[in-house]
N, C-alpha and C positions, 0 to 999 in steps of 0.2 A: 504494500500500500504506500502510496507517495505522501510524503507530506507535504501542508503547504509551502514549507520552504523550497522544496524542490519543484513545486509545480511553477513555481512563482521566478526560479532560475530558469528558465526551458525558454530558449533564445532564440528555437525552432524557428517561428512563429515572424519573428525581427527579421531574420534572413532570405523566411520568404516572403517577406512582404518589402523586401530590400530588392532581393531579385525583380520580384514583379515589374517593382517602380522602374527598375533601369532599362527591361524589357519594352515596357509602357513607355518610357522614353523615347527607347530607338526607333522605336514603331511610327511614335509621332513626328519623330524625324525623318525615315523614313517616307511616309505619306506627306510630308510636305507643310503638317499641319504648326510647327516651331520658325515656318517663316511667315513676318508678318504683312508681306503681302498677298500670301493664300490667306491669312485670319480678315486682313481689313478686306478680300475679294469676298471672303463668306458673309460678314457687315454688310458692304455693299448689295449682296445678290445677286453676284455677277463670277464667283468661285463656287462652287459647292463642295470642295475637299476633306473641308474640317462639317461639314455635317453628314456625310459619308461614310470618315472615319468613327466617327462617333454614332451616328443607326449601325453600323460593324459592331462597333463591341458593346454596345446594348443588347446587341440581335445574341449573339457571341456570350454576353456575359448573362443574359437570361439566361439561354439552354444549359451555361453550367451550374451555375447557382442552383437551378430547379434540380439538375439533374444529383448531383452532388446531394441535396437535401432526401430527391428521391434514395438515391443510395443509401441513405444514414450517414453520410460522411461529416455531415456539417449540420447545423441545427441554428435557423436563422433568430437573430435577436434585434428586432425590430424596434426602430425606436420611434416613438411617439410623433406628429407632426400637428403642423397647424398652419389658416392662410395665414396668422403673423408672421409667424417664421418664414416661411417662403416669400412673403412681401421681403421681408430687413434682407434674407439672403438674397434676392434678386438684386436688389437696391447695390448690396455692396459687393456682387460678382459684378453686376452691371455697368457700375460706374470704374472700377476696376479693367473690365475689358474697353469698356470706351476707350477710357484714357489711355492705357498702354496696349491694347491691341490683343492682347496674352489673359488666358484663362489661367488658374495654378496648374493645370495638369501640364500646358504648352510653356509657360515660363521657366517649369523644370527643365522640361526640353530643349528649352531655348539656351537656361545658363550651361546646360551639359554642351551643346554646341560654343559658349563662349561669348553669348550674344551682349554684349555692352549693356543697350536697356534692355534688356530682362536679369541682368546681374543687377546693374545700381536699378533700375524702374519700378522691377518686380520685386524684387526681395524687399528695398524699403516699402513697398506699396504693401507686401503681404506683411509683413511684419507691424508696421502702423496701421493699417486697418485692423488688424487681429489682437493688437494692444487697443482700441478707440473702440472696440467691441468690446471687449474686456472691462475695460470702465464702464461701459455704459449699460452690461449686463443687466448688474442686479436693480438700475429701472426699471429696463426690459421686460425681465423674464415672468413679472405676475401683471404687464401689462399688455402690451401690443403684441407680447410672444406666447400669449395664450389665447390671441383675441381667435375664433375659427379652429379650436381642439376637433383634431377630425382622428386622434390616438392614432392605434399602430396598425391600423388597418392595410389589408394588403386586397388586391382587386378580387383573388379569389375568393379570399375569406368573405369580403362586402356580397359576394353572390353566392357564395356557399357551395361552392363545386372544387373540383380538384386543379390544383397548380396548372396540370399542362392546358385544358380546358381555357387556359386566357393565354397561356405560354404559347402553343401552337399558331393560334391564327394573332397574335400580334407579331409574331414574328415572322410569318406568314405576310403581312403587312409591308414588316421594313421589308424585307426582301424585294416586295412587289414594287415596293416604293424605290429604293433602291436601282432597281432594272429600270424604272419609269426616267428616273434622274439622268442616270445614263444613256438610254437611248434619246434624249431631246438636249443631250450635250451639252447639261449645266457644269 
């Protein structure tokens, strides 16, 4: 039997989620999606690359998540939401991307390529926003951040049928959608 100390040392966990991110990195380098004139072309509406890359690993990161869960391998812990929260989080991803063009996930991307502003842009942007959030928390959290409690609902549970029952035909969808993007040459 483990104890908690040793369950509590197990670094497993760090490293795959260290690998991932550099994986996730390449990728978006890769696909194009860490330079910011495919990000300002996706803005504009005139790129589709970075919303491509991303219906991919939605599409990609449902079927394993479900499938993983279906297995027993994982056991999902869903955490609570609300439109508060999704308002503040739009608000300060949003002003975020305006501003410097880079989401967090393409900023990592971007400093692993070396990019100037996403090194000083993003880093000071992610870091002072996430301190200015931080302060501003414990206003927040029994106000605007609870305003629209919609808990930890997941779409299957909301209609009471089983994971793949919404898993199949949404992603069924991006795909569809997906082919649609690409053959009118966004």
């Amino acid at each position: 039997m483990e104890t908690k100390k040793q369950v509590s040392e197990d670094k497993r966990p760090l490293f795959f989620g260290l690998g991932f991110g550099i994986l996730f990195g390449f990728l978006l380098h890769k696909g194009g999606a860490t330079q910011y004139d495919v990000i300002l072309g996706q803005l504009l509406l005139t790129d589709f690359t970075v919303l491509k890359i991303m219906l991919s690993a939605v599409a990609t990161g449902m079927i394993g998540i479900y499938f993983m869960k279906s297995m027993g391998w994982i056991k999902l812990s869903l955490k609570g939401g609300s439109v508060g929260m999704n308002v503040i989080g739009a608000l300060i991803f949003g002003v975020g991307f305006a501003v410097l063009g880079y989401c967090p996930g393409t900023i990592a991307g971007a400093i692993g390529n070396g990019y100037l502003d996403a090194i000083v842009g993003g880093l000071v942007g992610i870091l002072s926003g996430t301190w200015i959030f931080a302060l501003m928390y414990p206003k927040l959290k029994d106000g605007i951040l609870k305003m629209g409690d919609f808990g930890d609902i997941t779409l299957p549970r909301l209609l009471k049928v089983n994971d793949w029952v919404v898993v199949v035909p949404v992603v069924a969808l991006i795909v569809l959608l997906l082919f649609w993007i690409e053959s009118t040459g966004l």
